[in-house]
N, C-alpha and C positions, 0 to 999 in steps of 0.2 A: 504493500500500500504506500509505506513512504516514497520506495522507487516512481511511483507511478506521479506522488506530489510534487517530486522533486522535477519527472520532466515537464509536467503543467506548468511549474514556474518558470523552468528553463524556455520554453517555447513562449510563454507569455513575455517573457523578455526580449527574444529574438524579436517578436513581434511590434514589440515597444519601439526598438530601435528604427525595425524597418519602417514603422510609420515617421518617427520623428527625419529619420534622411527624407522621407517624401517631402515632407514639411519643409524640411530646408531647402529642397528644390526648386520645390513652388514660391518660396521665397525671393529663391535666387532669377529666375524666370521675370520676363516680360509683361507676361501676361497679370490682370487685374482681379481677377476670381478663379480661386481653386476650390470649387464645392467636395469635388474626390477626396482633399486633403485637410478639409476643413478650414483652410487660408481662404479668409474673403478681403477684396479690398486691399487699398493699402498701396504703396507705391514700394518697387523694386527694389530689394537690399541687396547690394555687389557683394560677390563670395570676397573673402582674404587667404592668405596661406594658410594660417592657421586652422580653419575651417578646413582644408584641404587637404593638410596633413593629417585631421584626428580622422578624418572618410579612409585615408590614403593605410591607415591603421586597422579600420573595422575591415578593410578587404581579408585581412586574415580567417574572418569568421567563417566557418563551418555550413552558414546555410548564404546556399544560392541566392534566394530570393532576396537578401538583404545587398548584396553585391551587385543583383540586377538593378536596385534602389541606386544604390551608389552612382550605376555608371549613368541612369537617365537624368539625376541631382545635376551633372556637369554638363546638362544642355546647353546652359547660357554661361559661362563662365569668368566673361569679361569682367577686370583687366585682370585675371588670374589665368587667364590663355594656355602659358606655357607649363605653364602648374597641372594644370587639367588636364592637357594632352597626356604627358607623362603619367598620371596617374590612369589615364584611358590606354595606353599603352599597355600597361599590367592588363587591363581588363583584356586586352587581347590576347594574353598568352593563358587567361585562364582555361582550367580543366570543364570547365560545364560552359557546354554550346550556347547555351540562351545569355551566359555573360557575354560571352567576347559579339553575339548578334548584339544584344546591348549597346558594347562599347562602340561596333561599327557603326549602329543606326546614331551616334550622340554624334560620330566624326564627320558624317554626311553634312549634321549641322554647322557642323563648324566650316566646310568648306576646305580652301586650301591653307585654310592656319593648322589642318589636319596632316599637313605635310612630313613633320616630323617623325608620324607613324606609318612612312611610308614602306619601310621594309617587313614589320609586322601587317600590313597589310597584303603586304606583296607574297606573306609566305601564306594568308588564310583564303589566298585563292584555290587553294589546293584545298582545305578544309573536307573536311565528310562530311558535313554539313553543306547542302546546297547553296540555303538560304545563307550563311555565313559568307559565303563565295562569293554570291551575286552581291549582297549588301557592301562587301571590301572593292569590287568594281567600280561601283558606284560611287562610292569615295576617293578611289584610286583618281577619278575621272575629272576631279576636282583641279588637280595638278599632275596628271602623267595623261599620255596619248599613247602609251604602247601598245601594240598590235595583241598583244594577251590580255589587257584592261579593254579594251574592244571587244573583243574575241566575246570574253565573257556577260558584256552587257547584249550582246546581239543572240546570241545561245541561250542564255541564262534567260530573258524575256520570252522569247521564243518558244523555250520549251517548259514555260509556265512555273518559273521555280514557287513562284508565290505563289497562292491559291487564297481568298480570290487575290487575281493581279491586279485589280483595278486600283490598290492599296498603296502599289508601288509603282503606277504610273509615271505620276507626276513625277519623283524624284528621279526617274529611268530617263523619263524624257529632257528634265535635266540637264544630266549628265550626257547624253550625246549632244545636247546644244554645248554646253563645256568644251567636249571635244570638237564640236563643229561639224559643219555636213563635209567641206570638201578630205579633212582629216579620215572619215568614214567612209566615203566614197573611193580615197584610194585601197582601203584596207578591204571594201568590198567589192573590187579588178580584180583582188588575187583571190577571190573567195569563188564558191558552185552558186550555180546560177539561182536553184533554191534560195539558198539563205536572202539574196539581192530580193526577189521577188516576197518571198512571203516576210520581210522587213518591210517593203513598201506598202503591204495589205494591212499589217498590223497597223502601223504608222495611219493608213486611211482609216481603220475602224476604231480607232480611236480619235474622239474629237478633239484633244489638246496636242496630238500628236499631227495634223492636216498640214500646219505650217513649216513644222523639220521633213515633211514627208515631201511638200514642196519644194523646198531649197533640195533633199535631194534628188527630184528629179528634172532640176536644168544639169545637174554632171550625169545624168545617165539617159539625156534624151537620144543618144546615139547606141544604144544598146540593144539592137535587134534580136536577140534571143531573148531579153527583157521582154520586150513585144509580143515578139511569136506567144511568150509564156503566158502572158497576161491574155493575148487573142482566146488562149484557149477557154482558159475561166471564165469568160464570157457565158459559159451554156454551164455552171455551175450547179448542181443542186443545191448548195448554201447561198440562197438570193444574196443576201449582205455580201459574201463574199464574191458572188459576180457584179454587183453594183461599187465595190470596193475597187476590183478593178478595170473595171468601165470609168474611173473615176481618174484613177492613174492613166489609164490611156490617151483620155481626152488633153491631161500634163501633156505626157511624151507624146505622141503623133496623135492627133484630134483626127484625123481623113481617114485612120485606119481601118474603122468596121462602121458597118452601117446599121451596129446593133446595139450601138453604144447609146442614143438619144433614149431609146426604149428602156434599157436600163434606168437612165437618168431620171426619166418622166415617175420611171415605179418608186424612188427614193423620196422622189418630189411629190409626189401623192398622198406621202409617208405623214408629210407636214413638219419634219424634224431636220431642222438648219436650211430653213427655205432659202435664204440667202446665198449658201454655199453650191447646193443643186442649181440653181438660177445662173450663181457664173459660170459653172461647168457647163450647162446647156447652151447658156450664150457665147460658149468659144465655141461650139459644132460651127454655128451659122448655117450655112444651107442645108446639113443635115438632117436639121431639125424640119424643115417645110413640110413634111411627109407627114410629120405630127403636130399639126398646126390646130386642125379640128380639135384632138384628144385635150389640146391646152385650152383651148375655147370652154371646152364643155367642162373642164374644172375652174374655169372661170363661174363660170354657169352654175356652178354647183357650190357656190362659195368661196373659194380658193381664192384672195388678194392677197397680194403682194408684190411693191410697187418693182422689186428684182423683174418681176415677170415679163415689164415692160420691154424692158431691153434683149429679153431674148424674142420677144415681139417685132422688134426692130430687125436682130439677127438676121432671122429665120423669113422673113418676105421676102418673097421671091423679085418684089420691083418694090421701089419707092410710092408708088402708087396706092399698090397695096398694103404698104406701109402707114398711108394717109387715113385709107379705110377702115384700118382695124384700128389706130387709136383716135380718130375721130367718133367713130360705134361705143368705144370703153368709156371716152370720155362723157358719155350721154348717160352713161347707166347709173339711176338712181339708188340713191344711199348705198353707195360702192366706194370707199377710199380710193380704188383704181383712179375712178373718173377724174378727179382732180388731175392727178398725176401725168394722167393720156393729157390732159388739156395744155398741159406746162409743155410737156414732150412734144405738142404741137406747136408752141408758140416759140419753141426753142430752135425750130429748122428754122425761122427767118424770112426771106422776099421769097425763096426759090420753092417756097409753100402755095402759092398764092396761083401761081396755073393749075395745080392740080384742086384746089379748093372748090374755084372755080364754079367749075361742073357738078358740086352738089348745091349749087344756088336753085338748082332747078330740079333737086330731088324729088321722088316724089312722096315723100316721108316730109312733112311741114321739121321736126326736131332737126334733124340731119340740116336742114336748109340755114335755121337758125343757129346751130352749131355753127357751122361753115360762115356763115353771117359776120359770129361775134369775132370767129378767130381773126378774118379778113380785117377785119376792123382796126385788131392790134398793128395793123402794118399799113394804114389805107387810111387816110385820115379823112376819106370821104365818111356819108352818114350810112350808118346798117343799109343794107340791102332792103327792097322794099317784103324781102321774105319773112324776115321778123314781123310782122304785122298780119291781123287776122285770128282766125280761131286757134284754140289752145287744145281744145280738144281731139287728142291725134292717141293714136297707139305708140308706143316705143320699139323700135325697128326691131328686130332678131339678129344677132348676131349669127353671121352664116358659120 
């Protein structure tokens, strides 16, 4: 029985401890409420050495969990930097995995003041621990460009070290910005044509990732087995992944397949980043013409969005008809479009005004008086005599 009291106290103590390092953490930290820790409030108290030294002490202790404490304490550590490091340094060589992931996940924060731990880092790429490996990449990534700190950020996301990934995103994507896209691009010349390609689908299916996925496809728009590879996925069973890359394609050669718009239009249907779908559609240009109705009829059906316009503009096949369709959108009641069509017509200028023209004598009274007002902006004569008369008219149909 006494054994039994005696480890009650010993763990209530461990315990003691481990909450008070939280405490100091959250102290030490940026941030203005810690409900976890029961710190509310209050402005920032900067660690000192000595702080640092009695932490640098408790690492000896027996339970992990107290030592996890420790290394997350040294988040913010300023101006105690070099202090910190060194003492996050130990937490890398320790015996239990979840410290030294710890120590890695504090050094990511730090950035490249994490420099010092560069050789301990360099050796837990090797780790048995996955997660350990990818997290020291990630770090590494801060201040090194080696073809093995690459290696591992492109493999190591790839092959899903984290579960879920979406956790370590952000920090992934990061760190190849760090590195940089042309740095990445030469390291993947010497790599299989795989890894190149399903980087650049990940890179699309993730939406903070569109812009590094960008930059790098101006260094691989010459990459024709890139192409070919992507042509294929086009007929995908995984839709996102055939829209992902129909998406890349339209980057690197836009004229390539003529199955590419169709894709695009399914993403765009989706309603999710209308924006981003709108300018990929709008570099096709004339491939789009073939789905000009399909765009109509999700106008039709609700769909605005003033992106839309301009793949509108793209995609006519003459300037004429270019006049027609936002002259029509601009008519259509309680539609944000309309305004928009109306700007976009008054922003071509004199070289508007022959094709206007000819709906002075629509046979639609709205169309006439559309055509009327715009004339107007450029014509300083008085409205047309079409303005004037009954009100009472249908509103045309969009063909």
């Amino acid at each position: 029985m006494a054994h039994h009291v005696s480890m009650l106290r010993q763990q209530g103590r461990r315990h003691k401890r481990q909450t008070r390092v939280q405490k100091l953490g959250a102290l030490w930290t940026r941030r203005e409420c810690y409900s976890n820790t029961g710190v509310k409030g209050g402005l920032r108290v900067a660690p000192d050495r000595q702080a640092i030294a009695t932490l640098s002490r408790l690492m000896e202790d027996p339970n992990p969990g107290l030592r996890i404490a420790i290394m997350a304490a040294l988040k913010d550590p300023d101006p105690c930097v070099p202090e910190a490091v060194s003492l996050l340094r130990r937490g890398l060589r320790d015996s239990h995995p979840l410290v030294r992931l710890a120590a890695v996940r504090v050094l990511i924060w730090l950035g490249p003041a994490a420099a010092p731990a560069g050789p301990e880092l360099m050796r837990l790429l090797d780790d048995e621990d996955k997660a350990v490996g990818f997290s020291a990449a990630i770090s590494l990534a801060a201040f090194s460009c080696a073809d093995r700190v690459i290696a591992f950020l492109l493999y190591g996301m790839l092959e899903n070290v984290f579960r879920p990934a979406e956790l370590y995103e952000r920090v992934w994507l990061n760190a190849l910005r760090a590195v940089g896209p042309a740095r990445v691009t030469n390291f993947l010349a010497g790599q299989e044509l795989f890894l190149r390609a399903r980087l650049l689908v990940r890179l699309e299916q993730t939406r903070n990732g569109r812009r590094l996925g960008v930059a790098l496809c101006e260094y691989l728009s010459d990459d024709q087995s890139l192409i070919r590879w992507l042509r294929e996925r086009l007929d995908h069973e995984d839709l996102q992944v055939a829209q992902a890359s129909a998406a890349i394609l339209v980057r690197l050669a836009p004229l390539a397949d003529d199955r590419l718009p169709g894709l695009l239009f399914g993403a765009l249907e989706e309603e999710i980043s209308p924006t981003y779908w709108c300018e990929l559609l709008a570099g096709l240009g004339p491939l789009v013409t073939p789905y000009l109705p399909r765009l109509l009829r999700m106008i039709d059906h609700g769909f605005s969005h003033i992106c839309i316009l301009t793949v509108i503009q793209n995609c006519s096949s003459s300037e004429a008809e270019q006049v027609d369709l936002l002259l029509r959108l601009s008519l259509r009641a309680r539609d944000p479009l309309a305004d928009h069509a109306g700007n976009r017509l008054a922003s071509m200028g004199n070289s508007l005004l022959p094709k206007l023209k000819p709906y002075l004598s629509h046979q639609h009274k709205r169309l006439r008086n559309q055509a009327a007002r715009v004339i107007a902006k450029f014509d300083q004569a008085p409205l047309h005599s079409a303005v004037q008369g009954d009100t009472n008219w249908e509103e045309p149909a969009i063909p």
